[in-house]
C-alpha positions in Angstrom: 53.6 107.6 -57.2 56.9 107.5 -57.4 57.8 109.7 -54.2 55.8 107.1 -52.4 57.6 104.3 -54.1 61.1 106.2 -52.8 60.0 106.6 -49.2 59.3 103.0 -48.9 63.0 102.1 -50.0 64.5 104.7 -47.6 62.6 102.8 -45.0 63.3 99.6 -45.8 67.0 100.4 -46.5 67.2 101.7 -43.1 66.1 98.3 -41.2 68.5 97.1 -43.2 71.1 99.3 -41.9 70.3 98.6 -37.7 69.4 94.9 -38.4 73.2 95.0 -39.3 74.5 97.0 -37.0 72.3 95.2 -34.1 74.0 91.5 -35.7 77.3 93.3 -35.4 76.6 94.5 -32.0 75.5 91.3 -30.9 79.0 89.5 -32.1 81.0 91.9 -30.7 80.4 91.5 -27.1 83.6 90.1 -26.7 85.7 93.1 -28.1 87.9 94.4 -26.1 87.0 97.9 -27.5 83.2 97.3 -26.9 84.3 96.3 -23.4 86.1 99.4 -22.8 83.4 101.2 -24.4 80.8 99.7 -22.3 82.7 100.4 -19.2 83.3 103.9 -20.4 79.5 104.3 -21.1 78.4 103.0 -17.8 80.9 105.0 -15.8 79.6 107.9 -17.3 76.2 107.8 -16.3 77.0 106.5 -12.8 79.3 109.9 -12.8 76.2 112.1 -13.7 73.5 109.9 -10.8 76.6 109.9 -8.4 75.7 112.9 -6.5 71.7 112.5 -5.9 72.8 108.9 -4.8 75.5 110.5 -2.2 72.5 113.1 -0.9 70.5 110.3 -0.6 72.6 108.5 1.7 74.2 111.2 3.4 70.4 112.2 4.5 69.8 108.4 5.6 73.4 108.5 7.7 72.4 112.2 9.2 69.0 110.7 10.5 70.1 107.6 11.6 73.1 109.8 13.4 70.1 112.4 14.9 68.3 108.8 16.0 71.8 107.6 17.8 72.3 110.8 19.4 69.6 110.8 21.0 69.2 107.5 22.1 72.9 108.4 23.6 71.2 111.0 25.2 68.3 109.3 27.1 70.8 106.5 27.9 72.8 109.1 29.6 70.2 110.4 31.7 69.0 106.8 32.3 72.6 106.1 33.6 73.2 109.3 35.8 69.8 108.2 37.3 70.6 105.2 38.0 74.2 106.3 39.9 72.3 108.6 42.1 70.2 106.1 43.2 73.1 103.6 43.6 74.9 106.3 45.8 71.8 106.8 47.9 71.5 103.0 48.6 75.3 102.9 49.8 75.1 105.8 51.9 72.0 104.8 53.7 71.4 101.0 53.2 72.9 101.1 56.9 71.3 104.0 58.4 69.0 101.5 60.4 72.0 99.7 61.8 74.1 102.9 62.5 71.0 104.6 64.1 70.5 102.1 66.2 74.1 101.9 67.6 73.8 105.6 68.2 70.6 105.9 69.9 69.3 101.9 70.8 66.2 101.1 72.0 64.1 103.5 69.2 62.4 102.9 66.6 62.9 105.9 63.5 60.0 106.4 61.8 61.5 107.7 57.9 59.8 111.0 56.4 60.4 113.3 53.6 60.7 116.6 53.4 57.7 118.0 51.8 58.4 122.1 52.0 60.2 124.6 54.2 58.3 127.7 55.6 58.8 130.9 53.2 59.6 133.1 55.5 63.6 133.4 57.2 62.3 133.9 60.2 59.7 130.9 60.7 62.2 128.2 61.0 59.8 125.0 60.3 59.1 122.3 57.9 56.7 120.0 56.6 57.2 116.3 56.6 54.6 113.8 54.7 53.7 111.5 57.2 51.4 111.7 60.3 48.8 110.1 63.4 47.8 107.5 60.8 51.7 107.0 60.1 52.4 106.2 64.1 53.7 109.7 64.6 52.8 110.7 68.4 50.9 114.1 68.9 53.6 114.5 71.8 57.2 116.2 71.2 59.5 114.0 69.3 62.8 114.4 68.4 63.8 114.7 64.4 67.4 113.7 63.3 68.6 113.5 59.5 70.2 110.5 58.3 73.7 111.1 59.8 71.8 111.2 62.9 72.3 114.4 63.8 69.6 116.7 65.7 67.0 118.3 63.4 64.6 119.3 65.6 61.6 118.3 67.0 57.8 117.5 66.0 55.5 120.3 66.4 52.3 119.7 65.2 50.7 116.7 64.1 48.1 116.2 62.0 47.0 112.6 60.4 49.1 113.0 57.4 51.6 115.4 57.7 53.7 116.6 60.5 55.4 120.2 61.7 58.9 120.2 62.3 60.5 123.3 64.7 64.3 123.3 63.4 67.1 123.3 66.1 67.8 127.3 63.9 65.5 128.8 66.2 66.3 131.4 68.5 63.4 130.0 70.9 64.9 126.6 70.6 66.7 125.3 73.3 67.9 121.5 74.7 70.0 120.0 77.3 73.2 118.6 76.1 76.4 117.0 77.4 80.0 116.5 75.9 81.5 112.3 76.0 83.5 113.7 79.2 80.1 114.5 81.2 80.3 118.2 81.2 76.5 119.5 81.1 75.2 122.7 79.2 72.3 124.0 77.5 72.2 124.9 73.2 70.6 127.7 72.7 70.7 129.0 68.7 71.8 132.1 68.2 72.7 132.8 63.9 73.7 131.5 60.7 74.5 127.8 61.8 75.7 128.8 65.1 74.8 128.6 68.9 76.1 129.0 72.3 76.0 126.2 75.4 75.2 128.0 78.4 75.6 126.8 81.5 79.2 125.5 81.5 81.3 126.0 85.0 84.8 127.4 84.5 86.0 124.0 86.2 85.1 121.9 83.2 87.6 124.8 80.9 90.2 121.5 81.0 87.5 119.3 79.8 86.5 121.2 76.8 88.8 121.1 73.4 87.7 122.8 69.8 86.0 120.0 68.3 84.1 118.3 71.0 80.3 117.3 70.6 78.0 117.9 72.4 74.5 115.4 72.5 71.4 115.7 73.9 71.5 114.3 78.1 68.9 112.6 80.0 67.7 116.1 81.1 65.3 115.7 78.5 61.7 114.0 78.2 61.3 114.9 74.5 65.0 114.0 73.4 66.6 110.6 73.5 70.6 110.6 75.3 73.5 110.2 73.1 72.1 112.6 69.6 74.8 114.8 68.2 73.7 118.5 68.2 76.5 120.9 67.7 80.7 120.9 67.7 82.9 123.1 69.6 84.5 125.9 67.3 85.5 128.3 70.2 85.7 128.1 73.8 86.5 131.8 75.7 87.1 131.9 79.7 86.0 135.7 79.9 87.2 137.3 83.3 83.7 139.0 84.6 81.8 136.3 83.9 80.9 133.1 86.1 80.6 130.5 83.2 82.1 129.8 80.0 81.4 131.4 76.6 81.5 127.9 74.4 80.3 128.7 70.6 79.0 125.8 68.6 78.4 124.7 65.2 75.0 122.8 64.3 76.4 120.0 62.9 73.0 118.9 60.7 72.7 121.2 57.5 69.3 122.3 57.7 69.0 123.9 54.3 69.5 120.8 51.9 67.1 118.3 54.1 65.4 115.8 52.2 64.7 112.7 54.2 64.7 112.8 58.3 63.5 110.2 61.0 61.4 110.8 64.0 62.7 109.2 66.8 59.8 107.3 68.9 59.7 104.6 71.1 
């Protein structure tokens, strides 16, 4: 009885005790001790939290940096897009205008270049328009958008059209230099060809660098189309005419977009 009697002082003795110390605790607020205490205390614990709070934000800034790059990166593309298309529209918002000056009196029907055939030796491609498109099942000449000679249409179909390159060794046109001097292009390799046909009286015509253009000798081609530049010009001394070699001046392996030249 008298153990029990014991315990129930101890307990009561110790309210007493934190009753006092919580009235003490409550007065002292304002001690500067307590204060630096406090301070002290809380620093503490912020010290021991601080580094699962930096890993927390570092993962939110490294997400939000993997979100930015690659908005940076779409933006990108988005703005080399959009300076390729730019530069198409300056280079050919004129071609109508510049076409027409060149060759008048034509209408140039526009085309893209679907596919070129596989093999080295077939020199023809495939344009994606057609009859139903106002393309003529007749021969028509094909320039690119500088206006140079292509080729010409070969076969016509109601969507799609043939194109016979100018690189052919069958391929041949009538053709004429600004000073009047007549020849024939025939293709021989590579991106080069020959114009037959030239008198050795028209040698003083003739310099490196002259074009030649298709001539009103022609029922498929229109007069005045660049075909090919002068690179060398040879007077050979057992032979009647000239030996003029020639450059194609269209670059026939990067075609994209060409124009069939109709009336």
């Amino acid at each position: 009885m008298r153990k029990k009697k014991f315990s129930i002082n101890n307990n009561i003795i110790l309210f007493i005790i934190c009753s006092f110390l919580s009235v003490i605790l409550f007065f002292s607020k304002n001690i500067d001790e307590f204060q630096y205490f406090k301070v002290h205390f809380s620093n503490f614990f912020s010290i021991i939290f601080s580094p699962k709070q930096a890993f927390n934000n570092l993962s939110f800034i490294e997400s939000q940096n993997d979100s930015l790059i690659l908005q940076i990166k779409k933006i990108s593309e988005e703005n080399l897009n959009l300076k390729q298309r730019i530069r198409t529209i300056n280079t050919y918002r004129d071609y109508d205008k510049k076409l027409n000056k060149l060759i008048p009196n034509y209408n140039f029907i526009p085309a893209k270049v679907l596919n070129h055939a596989l093999s080295n030796s077939t020199h023809i491609f495939n344009v994606n328009i057609g009859s139903k498109d106002g393309v003529s099942d007749k021969y028509k000449a094909v320039i690119n958008y500088d206006g140079n000679l292509v080729g010409k249409t070969w076969v016509v179909t109601d969507s799609k059209t043939e194109v016979h390159k100018i690189s052919d060794i069958s391929f041949h046109v009538y053709v004429k230099t600004d000073k009047d001097v007549d020849g024939q292009f025939s293709y021989k390799s590579g991106k080069l060809g020959v114009i037959e046909s030239v008198s050795k009286h028209d040698e003083n015509l003739l310099n490196i660098g002259d074009i030649f253009y298709t001539s009103q000798s022609s029922n498929i081609y229109p007069e005045n189309i660049p075909v090919a530049k002068v690179v060398d010009i040879q007077n050979r001394r057992y032979e009647y005419e000239l030996y003029i070699k020639v450059e194609i001046l269209a670059d026939l392996n990067s075609l994209r977009n060409v124009f069939i030249v109709s009336r």
